[in-house]
C-alpha positions in Angstrom: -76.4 -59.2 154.3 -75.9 -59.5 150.7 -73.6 -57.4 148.7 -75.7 -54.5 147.5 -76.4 -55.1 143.2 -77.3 -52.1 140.9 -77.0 -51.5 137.0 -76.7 -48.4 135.4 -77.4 -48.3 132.1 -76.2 -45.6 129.8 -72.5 -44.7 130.5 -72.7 -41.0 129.5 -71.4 -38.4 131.9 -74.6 -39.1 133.8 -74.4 -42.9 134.4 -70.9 -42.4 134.9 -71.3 -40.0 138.0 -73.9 -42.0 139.0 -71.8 -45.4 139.1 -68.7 -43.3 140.5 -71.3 -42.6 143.7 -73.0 -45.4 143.8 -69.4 -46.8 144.6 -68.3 -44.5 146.8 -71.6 -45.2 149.2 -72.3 -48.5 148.6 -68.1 -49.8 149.0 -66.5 -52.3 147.3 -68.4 -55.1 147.9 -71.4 -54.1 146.1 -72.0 -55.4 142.6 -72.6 -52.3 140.2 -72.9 -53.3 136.4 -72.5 -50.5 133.8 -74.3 -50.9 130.7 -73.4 -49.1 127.3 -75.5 -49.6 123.8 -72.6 -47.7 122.0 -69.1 -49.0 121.8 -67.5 -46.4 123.8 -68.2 -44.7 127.0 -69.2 -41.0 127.2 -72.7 -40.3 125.7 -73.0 -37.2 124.3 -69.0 -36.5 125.0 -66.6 -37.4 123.2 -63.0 -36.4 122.7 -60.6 -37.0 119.3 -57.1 -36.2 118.1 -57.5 -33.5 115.9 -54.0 -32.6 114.3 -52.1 -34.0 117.4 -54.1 -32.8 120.6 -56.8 -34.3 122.1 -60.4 -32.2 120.9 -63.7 -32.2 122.3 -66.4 -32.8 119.7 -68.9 -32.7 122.0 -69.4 -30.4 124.5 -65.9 -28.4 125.4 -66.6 -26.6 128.1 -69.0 -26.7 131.7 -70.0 -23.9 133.7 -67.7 -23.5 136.7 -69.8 -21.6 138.8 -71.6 -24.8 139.7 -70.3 -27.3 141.5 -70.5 -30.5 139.7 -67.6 -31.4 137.7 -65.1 -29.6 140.4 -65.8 -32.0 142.5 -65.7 -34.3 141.1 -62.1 -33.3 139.8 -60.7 -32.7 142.9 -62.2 -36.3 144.2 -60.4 -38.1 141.2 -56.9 -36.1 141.6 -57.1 -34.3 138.3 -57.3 -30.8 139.3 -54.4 -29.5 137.5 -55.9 -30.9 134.3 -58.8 -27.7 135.1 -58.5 -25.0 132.5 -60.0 -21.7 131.8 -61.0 -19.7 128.2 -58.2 -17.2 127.6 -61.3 -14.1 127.4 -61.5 -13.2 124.1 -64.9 -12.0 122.8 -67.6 -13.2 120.9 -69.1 -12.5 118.1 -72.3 -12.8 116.0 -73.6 -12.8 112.7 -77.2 -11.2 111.9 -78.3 -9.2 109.0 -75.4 -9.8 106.6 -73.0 -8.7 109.2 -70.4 -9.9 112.2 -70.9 -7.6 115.3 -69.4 -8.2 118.9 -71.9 -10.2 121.2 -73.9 -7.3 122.7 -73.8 -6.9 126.4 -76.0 -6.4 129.0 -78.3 -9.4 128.6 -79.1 -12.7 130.1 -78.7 -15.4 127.3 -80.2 -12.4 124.3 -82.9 -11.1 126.9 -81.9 -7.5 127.7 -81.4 -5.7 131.0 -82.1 -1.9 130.9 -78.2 -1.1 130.0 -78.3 -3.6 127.3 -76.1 -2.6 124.4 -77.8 -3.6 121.2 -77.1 -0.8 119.0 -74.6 -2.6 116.7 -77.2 -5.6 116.2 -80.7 -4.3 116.2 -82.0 -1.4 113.4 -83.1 2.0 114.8 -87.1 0.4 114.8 -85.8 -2.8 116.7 -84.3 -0.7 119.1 -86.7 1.1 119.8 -89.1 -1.9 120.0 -87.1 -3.6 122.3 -86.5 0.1 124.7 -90.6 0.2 125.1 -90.9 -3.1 126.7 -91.1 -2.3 130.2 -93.9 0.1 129.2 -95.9 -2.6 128.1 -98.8 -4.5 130.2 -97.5 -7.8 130.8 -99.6 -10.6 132.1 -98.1 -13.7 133.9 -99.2 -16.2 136.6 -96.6 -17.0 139.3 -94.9 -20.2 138.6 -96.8 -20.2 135.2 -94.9 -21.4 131.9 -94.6 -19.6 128.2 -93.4 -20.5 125.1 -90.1 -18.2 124.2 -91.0 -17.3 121.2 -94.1 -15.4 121.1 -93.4 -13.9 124.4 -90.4 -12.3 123.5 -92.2 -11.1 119.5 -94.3 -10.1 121.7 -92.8 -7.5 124.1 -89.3 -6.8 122.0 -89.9 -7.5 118.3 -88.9 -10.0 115.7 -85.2 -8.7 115.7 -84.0 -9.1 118.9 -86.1 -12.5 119.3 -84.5 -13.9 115.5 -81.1 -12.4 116.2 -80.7 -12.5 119.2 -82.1 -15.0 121.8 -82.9 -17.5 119.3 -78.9 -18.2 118.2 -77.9 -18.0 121.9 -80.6 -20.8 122.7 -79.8 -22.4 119.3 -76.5 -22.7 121.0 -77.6 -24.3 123.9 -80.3 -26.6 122.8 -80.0 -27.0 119.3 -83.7 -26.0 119.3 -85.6 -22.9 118.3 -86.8 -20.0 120.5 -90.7 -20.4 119.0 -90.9 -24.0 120.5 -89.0 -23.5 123.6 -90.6 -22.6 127.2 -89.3 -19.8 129.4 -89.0 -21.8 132.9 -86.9 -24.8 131.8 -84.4 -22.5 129.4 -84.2 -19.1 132.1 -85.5 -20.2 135.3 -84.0 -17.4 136.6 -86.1 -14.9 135.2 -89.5 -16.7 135.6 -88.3 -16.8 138.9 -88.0 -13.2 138.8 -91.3 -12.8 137.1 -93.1 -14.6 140.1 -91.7 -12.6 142.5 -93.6 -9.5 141.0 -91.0 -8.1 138.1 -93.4 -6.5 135.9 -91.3 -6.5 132.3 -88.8 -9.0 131.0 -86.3 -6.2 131.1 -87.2 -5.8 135.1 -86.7 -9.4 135.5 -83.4 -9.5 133.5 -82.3 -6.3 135.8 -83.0 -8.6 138.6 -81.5 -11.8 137.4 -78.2 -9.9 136.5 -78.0 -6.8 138.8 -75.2 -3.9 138.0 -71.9 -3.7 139.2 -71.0 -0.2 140.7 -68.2 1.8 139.6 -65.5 3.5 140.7 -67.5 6.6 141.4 -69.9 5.1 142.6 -72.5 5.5 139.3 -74.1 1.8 138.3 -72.9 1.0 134.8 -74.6 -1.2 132.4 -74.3 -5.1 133.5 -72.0 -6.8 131.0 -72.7 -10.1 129.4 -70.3 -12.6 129.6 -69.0 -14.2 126.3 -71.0 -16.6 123.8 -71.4 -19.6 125.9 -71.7 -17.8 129.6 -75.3 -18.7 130.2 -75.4 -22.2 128.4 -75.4 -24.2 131.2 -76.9 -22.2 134.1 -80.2 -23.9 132.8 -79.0 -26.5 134.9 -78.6 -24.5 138.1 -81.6 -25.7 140.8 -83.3 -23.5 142.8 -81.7 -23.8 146.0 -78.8 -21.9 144.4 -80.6 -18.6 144.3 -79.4 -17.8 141.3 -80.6 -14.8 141.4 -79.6 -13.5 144.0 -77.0 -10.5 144.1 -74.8 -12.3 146.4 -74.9 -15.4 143.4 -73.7 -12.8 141.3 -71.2 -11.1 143.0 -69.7 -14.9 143.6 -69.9 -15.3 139.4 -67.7 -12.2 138.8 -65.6 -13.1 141.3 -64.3 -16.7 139.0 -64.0 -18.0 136.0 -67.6 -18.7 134.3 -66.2 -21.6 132.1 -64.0 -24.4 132.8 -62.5 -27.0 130.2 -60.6 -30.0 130.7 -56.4 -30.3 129.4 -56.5 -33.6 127.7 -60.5 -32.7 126.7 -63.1 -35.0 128.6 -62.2 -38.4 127.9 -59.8 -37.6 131.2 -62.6 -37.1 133.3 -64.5 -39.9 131.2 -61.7 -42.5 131.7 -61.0 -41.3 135.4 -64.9 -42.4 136.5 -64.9 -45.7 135.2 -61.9 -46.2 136.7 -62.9 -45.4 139.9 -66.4 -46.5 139.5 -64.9 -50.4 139.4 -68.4 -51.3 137.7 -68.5 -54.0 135.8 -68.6 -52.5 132.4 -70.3 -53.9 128.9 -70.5 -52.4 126.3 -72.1 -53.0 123.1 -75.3 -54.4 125.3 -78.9 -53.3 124.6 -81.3 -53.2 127.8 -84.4 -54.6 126.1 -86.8 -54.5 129.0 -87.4 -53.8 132.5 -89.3 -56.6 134.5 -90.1 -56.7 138.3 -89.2 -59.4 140.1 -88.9 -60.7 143.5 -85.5 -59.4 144.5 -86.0 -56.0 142.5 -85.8 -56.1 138.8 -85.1 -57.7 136.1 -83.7 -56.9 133.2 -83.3 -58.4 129.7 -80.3 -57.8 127.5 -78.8 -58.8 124.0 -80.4 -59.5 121.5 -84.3 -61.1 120.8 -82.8 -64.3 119.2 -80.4 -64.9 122.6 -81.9 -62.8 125.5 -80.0 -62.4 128.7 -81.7 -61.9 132.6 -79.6 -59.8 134.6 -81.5 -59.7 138.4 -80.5 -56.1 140.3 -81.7 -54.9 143.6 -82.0 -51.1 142.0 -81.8 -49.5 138.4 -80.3 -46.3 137.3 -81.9 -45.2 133.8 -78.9 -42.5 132.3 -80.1 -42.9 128.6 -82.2 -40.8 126.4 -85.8 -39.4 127.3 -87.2 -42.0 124.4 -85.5 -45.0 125.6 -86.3 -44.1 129.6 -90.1 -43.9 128.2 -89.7 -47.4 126.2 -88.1 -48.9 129.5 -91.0 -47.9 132.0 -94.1 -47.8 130.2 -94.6 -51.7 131.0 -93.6 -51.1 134.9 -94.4 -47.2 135.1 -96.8 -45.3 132.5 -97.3 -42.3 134.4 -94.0 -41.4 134.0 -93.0 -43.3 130.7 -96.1 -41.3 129.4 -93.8 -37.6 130.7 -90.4 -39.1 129.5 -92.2 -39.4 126.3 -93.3 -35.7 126.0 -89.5 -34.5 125.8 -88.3 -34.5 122.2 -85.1 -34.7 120.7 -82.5 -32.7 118.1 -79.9 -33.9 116.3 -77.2 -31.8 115.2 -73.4 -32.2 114.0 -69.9 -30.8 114.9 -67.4 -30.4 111.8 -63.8 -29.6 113.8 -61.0 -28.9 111.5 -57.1 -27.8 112.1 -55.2 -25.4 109.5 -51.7 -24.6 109.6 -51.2 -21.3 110.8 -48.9 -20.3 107.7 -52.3 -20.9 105.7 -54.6 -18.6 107.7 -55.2 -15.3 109.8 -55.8 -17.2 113.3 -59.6 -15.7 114.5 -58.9 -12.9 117.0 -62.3 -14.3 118.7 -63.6 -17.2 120.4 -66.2 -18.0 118.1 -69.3 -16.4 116.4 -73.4 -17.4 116.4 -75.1 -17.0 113.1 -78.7 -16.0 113.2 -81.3 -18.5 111.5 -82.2 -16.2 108.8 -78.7 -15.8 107.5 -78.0 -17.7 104.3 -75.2 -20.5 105.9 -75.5 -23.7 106.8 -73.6 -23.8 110.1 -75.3 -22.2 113.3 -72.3 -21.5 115.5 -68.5 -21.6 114.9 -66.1 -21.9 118.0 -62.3 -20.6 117.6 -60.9 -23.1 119.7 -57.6 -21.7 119.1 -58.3 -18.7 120.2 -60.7 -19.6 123.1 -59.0 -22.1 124.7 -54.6 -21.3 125.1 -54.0 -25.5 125.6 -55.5 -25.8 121.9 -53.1 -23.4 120.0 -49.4 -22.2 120.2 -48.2 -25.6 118.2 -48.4 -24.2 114.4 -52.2 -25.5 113.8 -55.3 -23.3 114.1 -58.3 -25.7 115.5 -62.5 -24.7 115.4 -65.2 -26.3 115.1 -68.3 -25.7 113.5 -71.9 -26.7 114.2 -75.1 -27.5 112.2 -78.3 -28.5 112.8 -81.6 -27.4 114.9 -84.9 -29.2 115.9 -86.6 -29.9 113.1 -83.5 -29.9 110.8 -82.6 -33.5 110.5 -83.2 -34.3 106.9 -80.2 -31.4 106.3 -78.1 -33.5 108.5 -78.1 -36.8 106.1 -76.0 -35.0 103.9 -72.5 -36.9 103.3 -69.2 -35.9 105.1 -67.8 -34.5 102.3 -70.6 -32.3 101.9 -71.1 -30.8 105.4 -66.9 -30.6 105.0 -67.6 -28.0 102.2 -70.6 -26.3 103.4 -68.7 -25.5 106.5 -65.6 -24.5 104.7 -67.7 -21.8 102.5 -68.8 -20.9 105.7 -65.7 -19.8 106.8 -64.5 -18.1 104.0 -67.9 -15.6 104.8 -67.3 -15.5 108.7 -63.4 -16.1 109.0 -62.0 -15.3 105.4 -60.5 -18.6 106.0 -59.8 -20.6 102.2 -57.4 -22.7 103.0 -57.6 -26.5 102.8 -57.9 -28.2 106.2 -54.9 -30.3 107.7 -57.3 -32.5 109.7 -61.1 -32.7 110.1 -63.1 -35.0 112.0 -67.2 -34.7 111.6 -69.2 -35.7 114.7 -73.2 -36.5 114.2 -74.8 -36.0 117.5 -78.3 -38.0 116.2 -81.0 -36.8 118.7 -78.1 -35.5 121.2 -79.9 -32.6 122.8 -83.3 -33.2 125.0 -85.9 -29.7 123.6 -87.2 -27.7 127.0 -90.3 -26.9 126.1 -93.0 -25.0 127.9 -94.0 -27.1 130.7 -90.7 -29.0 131.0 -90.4 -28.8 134.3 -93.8 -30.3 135.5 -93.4 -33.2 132.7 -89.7 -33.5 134.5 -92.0 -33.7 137.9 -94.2 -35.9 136.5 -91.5 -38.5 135.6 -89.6 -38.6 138.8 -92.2 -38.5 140.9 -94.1 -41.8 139.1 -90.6 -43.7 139.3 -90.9 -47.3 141.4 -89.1 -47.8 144.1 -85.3 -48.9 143.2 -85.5 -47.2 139.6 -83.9 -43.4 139.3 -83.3 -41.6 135.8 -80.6 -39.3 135.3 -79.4 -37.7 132.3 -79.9 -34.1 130.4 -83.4 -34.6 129.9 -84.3 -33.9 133.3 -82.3 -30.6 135.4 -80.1 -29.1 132.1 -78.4 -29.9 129.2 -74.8 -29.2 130.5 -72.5 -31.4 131.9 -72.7 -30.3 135.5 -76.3 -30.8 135.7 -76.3 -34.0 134.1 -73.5 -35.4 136.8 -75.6 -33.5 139.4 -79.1 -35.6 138.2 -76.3 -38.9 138.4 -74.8 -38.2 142.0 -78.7 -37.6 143.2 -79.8 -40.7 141.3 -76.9 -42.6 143.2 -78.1 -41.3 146.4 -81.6 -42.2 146.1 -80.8 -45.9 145.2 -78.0 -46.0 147.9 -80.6 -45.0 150.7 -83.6 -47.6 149.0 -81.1 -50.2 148.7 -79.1 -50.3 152.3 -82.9 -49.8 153.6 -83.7 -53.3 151.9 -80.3 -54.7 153.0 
């Protein structure tokens, strides 16, 4: 029997987990070929020096409570290189002021012990406390936009500054143009199985702990970033479940990587043994007798590359480019999913110029008249990132529909986010290092009826093509190597079935 042959193109976290399997089930015999537009590996993750240490400008941090990335650190030996945020709070800005991140809600959407008296005004408190006394109509496994929903049944204030910085946080997106399944499938679950308010369903998704006496205090939010990536989570988890809980409180929510992602990066492709190229454009996707076939490089000096099986791990815009000739059904869903761009701004101060941040970071509310959307105090958050005389953060700007703002030079964006941080920090200082990362059309936009357009897409897919990436399960890291592992798996099975 031949040796097995597969490409994978797009060597983000996603192709990278996907190659990584694909070797590990396929052995050493098979030919796997990983294909990279960019010049580096990683996608959407990347990792600088920034005043001496190794810094994440892209993502910095995956949920731990899934099961993803620890694997796939204990199968590539780097488990000590696994650390945790040091538990400071968060913060957020709304209305002219910094508050603490209130409590008691799942990403901004409030349980019944929710503590949103420092954020909300007496009438958006009270708004917000008389939605479960509102009708509320819903159709089990039905969809919604975010935005009017939650106008709907709390108000303007908690939907603006609230829910729609958290979820700016996660998707670079806003809350009016995102859906409720794809961003908290936890609570539409909970909504389908009969919870008749959002604050019923948030009770549900995020049940109380009991106290000492035996009273059921308020349920307490974890920090800014807790519920980024559980978007991710699939529904065999339960996520909802009391006993998924109790297992969350039990560990750390957030992991991060000593040395910043490139270890993990570096440590697939090394173990993937793929035959890697980068700079190479994937131009179109042709069947052919043995499989596919696929033409790279450039018009002028096109190249045929002939593969048993195809791994797409790129964007949702290049996926739908790639299939509409062999696949329109699904090219015609990978289409539907739209794309923000956005930009991280990190920067180091010495810490005899400023008053280090006694938090890990702070959200800013649309409305408020700065230019960034988020700052993170990686000093602060993270104990591997400080303790060497420099104070390290990063900054980010940009939401869907924001891109014009992004052209802007460097040196601009440097100064917006350093007046930024006078308002937030107090911090005037001049930087020691800065490094600006633009993320163009980085972050896939979940909206309402994501998940049948994801359906739609895999579900069209030929036999011996998979797509992986954050446009399909969740935007964080251990969805995206979940989505490369299973698109590994499928290929593996079609493949040795052909063989």
């Amino acid at each position: 029997m031949n040796a097995p042959r597969v490409v994978v193109v797009g060597a983000g976290i996603a192709g990278l987990a996907a190659a990584h399997r694909l070797r590990a089930l396929l052995g050493p015999e098979a030919a796997i070929t990983l294909l990279e537009q960019r010049d580096r590996i990683g996608g959407v993750l990347r990792t600088v020096d920034l005043a001496g240490r190794p810094y994440d400008v892209g993502a910095e941090a995956f949920l731990a409570r899934r099961p993803e990335v620890q694997a796939l650190l204990a199968e590539l030996g780097l488990v000590e290189r696994l650390v945790h945020p040091t538990g400071a709070g968060a913060s957020i800005r709304a209305a002219g002021r910094t508050v603490a991140l209130p409590g008691g809600t799942v990403l901004g959407v409030p349980t019944s012990g929710a503590r949103l008296a420092g954020l909300l005004s007496h009438a958006g408190l009270t708004a917000a406390a008389a939605e479960p006394a509102r009708p509320l109509a819903w159709s089990p496994g039905g969809d919604a936009a975010l935005g009017p929903l939650l106008r709907a049944r709390f108000g303007d204030e908690l939907t603006d500054r609230l829910v729609d910085p958290l979820l700016g946080g996660v998707y670079a997106g806003r809350v009016d143009v995102l859906g409720l399944r794809p961003t908290m499938p936890a609570l539409a679950a909970a909504l389908d199985a009969g919870a008749t308010s959002l604050t019923a369903a948030a009770d549900a998704v995020m049940p109380p702990l009991p106290s000492p006496n035996g009273e059921s205090p308020p349920a307490a939010v974890p920090e800014t970033e807790t519920r980024r990536h559980e978007n991710g989570d699939s529904p065999s988890r339960k996520r909802g479940s009391p006993a998924h809980f109790g297992e969350m409180r039990d560990s750390p929510v957030f992991g991060g990587l000593r040395g910043g992602y490139r270890v993990l990066l570096d440590a697939l492709a090394d173990a993937a043994r793929a035959d890697l190229r980068l700079g190479t454009t994937v131009r179109a996707i042709e069947p052919s007798a043995a499989g596919w076939l696929l033409v790279l490089g450039p018009t002028t000096e096109p190249e045929a590359l002939e593969v048993d099986a195809v791994v797409l791990a790129v964007p949702a815009p290049a996926v739908a480019r790639l299939l509409r000739p062999v696949a329109p059904a699904a090219a015609d869903a990978a289409a539907g999913v739209e794309l923000a761009s956005s930009v991280v701004v990190a920067l180091a101060f010495r810490e005899e110029d400023v008053r280090a941040p006694t938090t890990s970071g702070a959200l800013v509310a649309a409305g408020e008249p700065l230019s960034v959307k988020g700052v993170t105090h990686s000093s602060t958050k993270w104990a591997h990132l400080g303790g060497d005389g420099f104070v390290r953060l990063r900054a980010s700007l940009g939401r869907f529909g924001e891109a014009a703002a992004l052209q802007a030079d460097d040196a601009t964006l440097i100064a917006q986010v350093l007046a930024d941080l006078d308002v937030l920090d107090g911090i005037h200082a001049a930087p020691v290092d800065v490094h600006v990362q633009r993320w163009g059309g980085g972050l896939p936009q979940y909206a309402p009826g994501h998940v049948g357009r994801v359906a739609a897409l895999e579900g069209g897919l030929p036999d011996g093509i998979a797509v992986a990436g954050a446009a399909l399960h969740g935007v964080g890291v251990p969805a995206c190597v979940g989505t490369g592992r299973a698109a590994a798996e499928r290929l593996a099975r079609a493949v040795v079935s052909i063989g």
